[in-house]
N, C-alpha and C positions, 0 to 999 in steps of 0.2 A: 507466247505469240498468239496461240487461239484464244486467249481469255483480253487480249488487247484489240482484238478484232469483233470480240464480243460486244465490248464496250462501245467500239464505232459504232458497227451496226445496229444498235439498241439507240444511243443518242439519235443515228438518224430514222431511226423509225419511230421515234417520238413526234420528231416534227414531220413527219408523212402524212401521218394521220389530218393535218391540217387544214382544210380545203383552199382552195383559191382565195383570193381574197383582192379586194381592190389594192389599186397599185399605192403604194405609200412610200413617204422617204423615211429614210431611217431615224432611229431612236439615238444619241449620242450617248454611250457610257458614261462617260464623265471628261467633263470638260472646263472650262475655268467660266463660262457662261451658262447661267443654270439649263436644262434641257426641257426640250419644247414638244408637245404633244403631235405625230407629224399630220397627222388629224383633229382641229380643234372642235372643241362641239361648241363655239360660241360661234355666234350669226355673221354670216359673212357681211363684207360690204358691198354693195352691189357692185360689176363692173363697171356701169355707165357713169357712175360716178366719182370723178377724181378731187383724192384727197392731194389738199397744199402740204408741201412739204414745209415740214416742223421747222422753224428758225434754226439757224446753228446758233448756239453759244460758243463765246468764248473760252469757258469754262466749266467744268460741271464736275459733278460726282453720281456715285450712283451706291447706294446701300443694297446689298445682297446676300444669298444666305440659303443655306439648305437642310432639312430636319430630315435625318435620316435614323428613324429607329425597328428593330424587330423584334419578334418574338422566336427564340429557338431552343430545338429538344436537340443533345446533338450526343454521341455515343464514340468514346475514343479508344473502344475496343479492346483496353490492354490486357485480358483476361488472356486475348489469342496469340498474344506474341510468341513467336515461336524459341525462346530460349528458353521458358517455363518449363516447356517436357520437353526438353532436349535431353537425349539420353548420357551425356556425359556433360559435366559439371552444368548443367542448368541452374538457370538463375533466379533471387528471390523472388517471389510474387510479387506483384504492386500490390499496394494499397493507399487506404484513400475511398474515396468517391468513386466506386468501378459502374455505376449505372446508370440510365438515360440521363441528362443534365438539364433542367431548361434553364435558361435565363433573359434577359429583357438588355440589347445589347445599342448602344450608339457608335453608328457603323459612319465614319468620316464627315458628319455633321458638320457644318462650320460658318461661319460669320466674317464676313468682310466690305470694305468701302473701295473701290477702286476709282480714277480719275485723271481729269485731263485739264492741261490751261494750254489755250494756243501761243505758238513762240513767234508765226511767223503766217498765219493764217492756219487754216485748219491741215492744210499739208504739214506742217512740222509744229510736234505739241511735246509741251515736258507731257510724261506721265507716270501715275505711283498705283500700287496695290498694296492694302495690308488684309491677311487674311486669318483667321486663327480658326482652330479646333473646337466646337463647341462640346462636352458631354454632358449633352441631353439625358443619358441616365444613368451617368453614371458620376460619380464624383469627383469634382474636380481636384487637379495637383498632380504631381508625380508618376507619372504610368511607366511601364514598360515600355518598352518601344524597338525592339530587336526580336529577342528571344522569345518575349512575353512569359519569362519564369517570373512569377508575382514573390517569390521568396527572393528574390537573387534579380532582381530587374538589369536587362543590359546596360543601360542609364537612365539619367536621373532626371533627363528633361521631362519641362513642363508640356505636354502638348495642347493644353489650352490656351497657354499667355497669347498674348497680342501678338501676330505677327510669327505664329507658327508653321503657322504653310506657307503656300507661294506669299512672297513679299519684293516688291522692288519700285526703286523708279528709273526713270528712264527716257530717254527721247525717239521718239515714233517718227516716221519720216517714210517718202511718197519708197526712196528705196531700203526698207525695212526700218526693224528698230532695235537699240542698244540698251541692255538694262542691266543693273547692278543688285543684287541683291538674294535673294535663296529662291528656287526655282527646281519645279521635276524638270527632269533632265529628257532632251529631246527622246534616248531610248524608250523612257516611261510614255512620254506623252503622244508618241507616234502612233500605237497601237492603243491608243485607249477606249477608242471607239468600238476597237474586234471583239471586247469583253462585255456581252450585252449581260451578263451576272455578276458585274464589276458588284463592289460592295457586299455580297452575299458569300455564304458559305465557299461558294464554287466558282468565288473569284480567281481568276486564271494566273491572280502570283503565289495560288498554292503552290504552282509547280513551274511557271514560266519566270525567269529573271532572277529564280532561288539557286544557288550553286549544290546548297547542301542539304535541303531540308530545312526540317524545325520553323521557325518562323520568319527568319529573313529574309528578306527579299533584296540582295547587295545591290543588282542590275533593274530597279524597280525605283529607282530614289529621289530624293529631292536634295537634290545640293545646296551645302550654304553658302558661305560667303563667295557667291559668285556670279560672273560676267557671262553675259549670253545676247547673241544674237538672230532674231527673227527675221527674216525672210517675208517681201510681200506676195501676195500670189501672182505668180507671171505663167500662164497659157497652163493651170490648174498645176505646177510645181512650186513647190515650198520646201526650203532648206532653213532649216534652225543648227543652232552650234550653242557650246557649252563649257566655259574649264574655268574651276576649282583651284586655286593655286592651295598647296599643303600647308602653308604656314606651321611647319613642325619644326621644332627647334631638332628633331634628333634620325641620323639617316636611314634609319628601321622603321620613324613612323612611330614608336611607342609609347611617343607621351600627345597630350591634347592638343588637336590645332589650337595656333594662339587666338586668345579671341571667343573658345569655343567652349563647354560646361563637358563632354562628351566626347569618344574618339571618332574617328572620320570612318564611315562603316556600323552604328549604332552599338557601339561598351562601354561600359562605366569605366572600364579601366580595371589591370593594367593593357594595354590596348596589343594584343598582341592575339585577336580573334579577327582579324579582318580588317584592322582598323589600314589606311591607305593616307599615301599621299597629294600627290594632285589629279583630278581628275577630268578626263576628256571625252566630250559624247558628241553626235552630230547625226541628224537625221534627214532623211530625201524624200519626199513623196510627191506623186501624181496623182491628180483627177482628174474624171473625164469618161462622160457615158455612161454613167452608175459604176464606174470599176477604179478602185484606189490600191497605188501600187505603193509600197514604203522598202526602205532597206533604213539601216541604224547601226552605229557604231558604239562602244563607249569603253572605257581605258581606266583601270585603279590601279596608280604608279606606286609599287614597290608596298602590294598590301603586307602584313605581317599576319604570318597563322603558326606563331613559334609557341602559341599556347598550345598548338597540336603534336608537338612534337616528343620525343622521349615515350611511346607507350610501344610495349612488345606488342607483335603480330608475326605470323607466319612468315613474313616477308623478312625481321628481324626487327629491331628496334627502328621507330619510326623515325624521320629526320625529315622535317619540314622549317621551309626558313621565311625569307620575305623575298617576294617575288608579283610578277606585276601578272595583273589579271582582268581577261578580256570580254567584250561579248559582243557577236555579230544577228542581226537577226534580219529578216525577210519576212514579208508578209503579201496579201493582197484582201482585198474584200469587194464584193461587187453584187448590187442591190437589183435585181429584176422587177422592175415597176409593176410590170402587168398582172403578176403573184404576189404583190408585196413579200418577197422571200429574200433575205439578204444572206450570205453567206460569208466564211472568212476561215485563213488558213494563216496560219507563221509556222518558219522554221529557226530557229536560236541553236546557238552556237557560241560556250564558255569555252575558255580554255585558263591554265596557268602554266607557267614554267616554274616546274618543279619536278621533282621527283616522281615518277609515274606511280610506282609502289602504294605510294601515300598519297596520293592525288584526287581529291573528292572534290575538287572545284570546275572538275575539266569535263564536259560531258556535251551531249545536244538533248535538245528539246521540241517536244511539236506539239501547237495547240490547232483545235479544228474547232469554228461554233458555227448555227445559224440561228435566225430569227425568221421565225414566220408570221405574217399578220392576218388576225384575225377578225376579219372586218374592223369598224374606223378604231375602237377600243382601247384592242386587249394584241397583247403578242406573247408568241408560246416560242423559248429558247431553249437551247442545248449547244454543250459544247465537252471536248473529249481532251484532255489534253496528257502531252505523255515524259518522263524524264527519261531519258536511256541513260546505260551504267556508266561508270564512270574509269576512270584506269587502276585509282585501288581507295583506299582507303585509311587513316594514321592510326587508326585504332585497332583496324583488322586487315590490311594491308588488300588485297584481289578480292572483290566480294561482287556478291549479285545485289545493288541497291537501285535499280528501276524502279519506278512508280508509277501509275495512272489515275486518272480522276477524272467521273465524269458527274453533270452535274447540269441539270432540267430549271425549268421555271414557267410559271404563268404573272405576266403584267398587266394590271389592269391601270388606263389613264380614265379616273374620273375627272380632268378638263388637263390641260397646258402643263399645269403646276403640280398636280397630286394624282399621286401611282398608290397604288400597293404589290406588294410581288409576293409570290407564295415560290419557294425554292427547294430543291434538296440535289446533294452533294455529297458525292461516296472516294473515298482515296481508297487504292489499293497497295500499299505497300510492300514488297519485296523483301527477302531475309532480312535487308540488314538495310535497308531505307526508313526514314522518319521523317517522311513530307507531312505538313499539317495540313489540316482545312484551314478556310478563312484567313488566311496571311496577306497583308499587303493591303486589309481594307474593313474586312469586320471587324467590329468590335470584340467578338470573341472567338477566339479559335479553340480549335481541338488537334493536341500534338501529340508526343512521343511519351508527356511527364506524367506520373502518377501524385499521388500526395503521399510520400514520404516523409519523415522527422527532418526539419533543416539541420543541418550541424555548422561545429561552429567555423566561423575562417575569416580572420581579421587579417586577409593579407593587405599590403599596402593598395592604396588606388580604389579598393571598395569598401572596408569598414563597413561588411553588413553581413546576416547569418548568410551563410553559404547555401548555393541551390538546394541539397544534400537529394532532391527529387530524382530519381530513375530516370532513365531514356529509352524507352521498350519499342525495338525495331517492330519491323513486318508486319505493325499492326493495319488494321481496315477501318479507319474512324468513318462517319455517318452524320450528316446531321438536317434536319428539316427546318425549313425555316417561312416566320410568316411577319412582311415589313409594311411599314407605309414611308413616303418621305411626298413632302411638300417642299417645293422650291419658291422665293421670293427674289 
C-alpha cells in the first residue's frame, strides 16, 4: 500500500512542477479523426472577416492517415524475478537477451479512406470506412496479435491487409447512425481520450481492460463481424451500443467464428484461452463545462479458459471451464481552462463466473492521469494506474498478483499535424503478476518472456514450434521511449 501511494504521489508531483499556463482545450488520445493542435501556430483569420461556407457535396471522400514511430530502450527485468532465489525448489534462470533493449517500433500507424454519398439530402447519407495497419518499421505480414510470443504468435492474422482496423458502412441519420462491419467496441472507445500516453510504453491497456496480464487486452477490443449503433449528440449525451453475434458452430466456443482466420478473443487455436462467443458492449457519456462523465458495459458470452485447467496448486487441481465474462467501468475527466490542466480518473470492474480458486479474470482496476499545459506548445503528462488481486489463480490457486504502473511524458506540437513525445513507463509487478508494458498499442512491449529454446508441439490448430519461452512473475520492466507521429 505505501509503495502504491508512492507512486501517486510522484506521478502528481511531476505535473506540479508545471506552471500556469493559458487556458487550452484538450489534446485527443486517439480518435478515428486525426488530432488537432488545441493551439495552432498558423495565423489566425481575422474576426471581422467572414468566411462563406464551403459548398456541401453530394458526396466525397477523404484520404487519411497517421505515422506513428519511436525510438525505445526498454529493460524487462527478469534477472529479479522472485522465483530464482526462492529458497525451495526455485526456478531456472531466464536467458536470452537479459539487458537494456532498444528498438525502433511502429506504434498503430495506419492508412485509411473514409466517405459519404447523400441518400436524401445531407440529413441521411450511406456511409463506409476502410482502414488498415500500416508498419512503418517494421515488416509487413503476419504479427502476433494477443500474446505477442513471436515463437508461438496468438494468431496468424495479417494486421496490415486492407481493412484491418475500424471498417464499415453504414447509414448516418439526423437520429444517429447504424453500421455494419468491425469496429472498437464503445468500452474501448469511451475512455480513449483519458489516455493522453495512448500509444507509448505507458499506455493504460498495460493494466486497464487486461484481466490477466501478459499482453492482452480482452476488454480493450475491436470487434469483427459486427452491428453497432451511434448515438447523435443531444444536450452533450451520447450512447453508442455493440453485439458481435458468435457465429461458432460448437457450444464451448472452441473452434473459429465462421467466417474468421482466428478465435474470438485473439488465438491461433485450439481456442480454448479466452476465445468467446457473442459479444455485447454499450457506452453512456456526458458533456458540459469542461467536465465528461462516461459509464460502459461490455459482455463475452461463454468464454472458454479450459486451456487453463488441470494444473496442481495448493488449492488442488485447478478446474476452469467456459463461462461468461464481464466488465463494468466509470470514469470522469474535466479540463480547467484557466490552467490549462485537464485531469481524469476510471474505475473498471471484471468479474467471471467461475470457480473463485482459480479465478484470475475477476478483479478491479483504477487508472488516474493528468495533463498540464505548457504554454501554447508542449504538454507535460502522467498517469498511475493500478490492478488489485484477483480471487486466485489456475496455476497457483490464492496468490498476491497486484500490479502498478506509472508512467510520465513531455509532447511537443510543432504545428496541428506533428508531435514528438519523449516517455517513460515503469510496471511494478507482484509475486506472481506478469502485466506487460506497452499492450494494447505499442509496437513493442516488454513482458513476463525470456528467450528460451522453442520446443517442439505440433498439436492440432497451430502446427508451429511451441512457445517453449519462460513466464517470470514479479518482475519491474522499464522502458524510456522517444516518438514522433505526423497526422494527415
Amino acid at each position: 500500500m505505501r509503495l502504491r501511494f508512492a507512486y501517486v504521489a510522484f506521478c502528481l508531483s511531476c505535473l506540479a512542477v508545471a506552471g500556469l499556463a493559458r487556458a487550452q482545450s484538450e489534446n485527443p488520445a486517439e480518435s478515428a479523426n486525426p488530432p488537432q493542435n488545441p493551439t495552432p501556430t498558423e495565423p489566425a483569420v481575422p474576426s471581422d472577416v467572414k468566411q462563406p461556407p464551403a459548398p456541401h457535396k453530394p458526396f466525397d471522400f477523404t484520404i487519411y492517415g497517421r505515422i506513428n514511430v519511436s525510438f525505445d530502450i526498454g529493460n524487462q527485468e527478469l534477472t529479479g524475478a522472485p522465483c530464482i532465489t526462492a529458497a525451495v525448489n526455485p526456478c531456472t534462470p531466464p536467458t536470452g537477451s537479459l539487458r537494456w533493449l532498444p528498438d525502433v517500433a511502429s506504434n498503430l500507424s495506419r492508412f485509411g479512406v473514409r466517405g459519404y454519398h447523400d441518400l436524401s439530402g445531407r440529413d441521411y447519407q450511406a456511409v463506409f470506412q476502410l482502414e488498415a495497419q500500416v508498419d512503418v518499421a517494421a515488416t509487413p505480414g503476419s504479427k502476433p496479435n494477443g500474446s505477442n510470443d513471436t515463437i508461438n504468435p496468438a494468431n496468424t492474422a495479417v494486421t496490415g491487409a486492407l481493412a484491418s482496423r475500424n471498417s464499415y458502412v453504414g447509414i448516418a441519420t439526423p437520429f444517429g447512425a447504424l453500421k455494419l462491419g468491425k469496429n472498437d467496441t464503445p468500452y474501448k472507445s469511451v475512455t480513449a481520450d483519458f489516455d493522453f500516453l495512448a500509444d507509448t510504453p505507458g499506455d493504460y491497456n498495460s493494466i486497464m481492460g487486461n484481466t490477466g496480464g501478459d499482453n492482452r487486452t480482452e476488454f480493450d477490443a475491436r470487434f469483427p463481424h459486427a452491428v453497432w449503433y451511434e448515438s447523435p449528440d443531444v444536450m452533450g449525451v451520447r450512447l453508442n451500443a455493440i453485439w458481435s453475434p458468435g457465429q461458432n458452430r460448437f457450444e464451448d466456443n472452441i473452434g473459429y467464428a465462421i467466417g474468421e482466420n482466428a478465435c474470438a478473443g485473439g488465438n491461433a487455436g485450439p481456442c480454448t484461452d479466452g476465445s468467446f462467443g457473442d459479444g455485447y458492449g454499450f457506452s453512456a457519456e456526458w458533456r458540459g463545462f469542461g467536465l465528461k462523465l462516461i459509464a460502459s458495459h461490455e459482455m463475452h458470452r461463454k468464454t472458454n479458459r479450459t486451456g487453463d485447467a488441470g494444473q496442481g496448486t495448493p488449492a488442488g487441481t485447478s478446474v476452469v471451464g467456459t463461462a461468461n465474462e464481464y466488465a463494468w467501468k466509470f470514469g470522469a475527466k474535466y479540463t480547467f481552462e484557466p490552467t490549462g490542466t485537464t485531469v481524469s480518473g476510471i474505475f473498471e470492474k471484471m468479474w467471471r463466473n467461475d470457480i473463485a480458486a482459480f479465478n484470475e479474470r475477476q478483479r478491479d482496476g483504477y487508472y488516474v492521469s493528468a495533463l498540464q499545459k505548457l504554454g501554447p506548445d508542449d504538454d507535460v503528462m502522467g498517469a498511475w494506474a493500478h490492478a488489485a488481486n484477483t480471487p486466485g489463480d489456475p496455476g497457483a490457486g490464492q496468490i498476491d498478483n497486484t500490479a502498478d504502473m506509472l508512467a510520465v511524458g513531455l509532447r511537443h506540437w510543432f504545428n496541428p499535424k506533428t508531435t514528438i513525445i519523449a516517455s517513460y513507463a515503469h510496471m511494478r509487478n507482484s509475486s506472481a503478476a506478469h502485466y506487460a508494458l506497452g499492450a494494447g498499442g505499442h509496437g513493442v512491449t516488454w513482458d513476463c518472456k525470456d528467450g528460451g529454446p522453442p520446443t517442439q508441439n505440433l498439436s492440432p490448430g497451430i502446427s508451429l514450434i511451441g512457445n517453449g519461452t519462460g513466464c517470470f512473475t514479479g518482475t519491474s520492466p522499464q522502458a524510456f521511449s522517444l516518438g514522433m507521429t505526423y497526422d494527415f
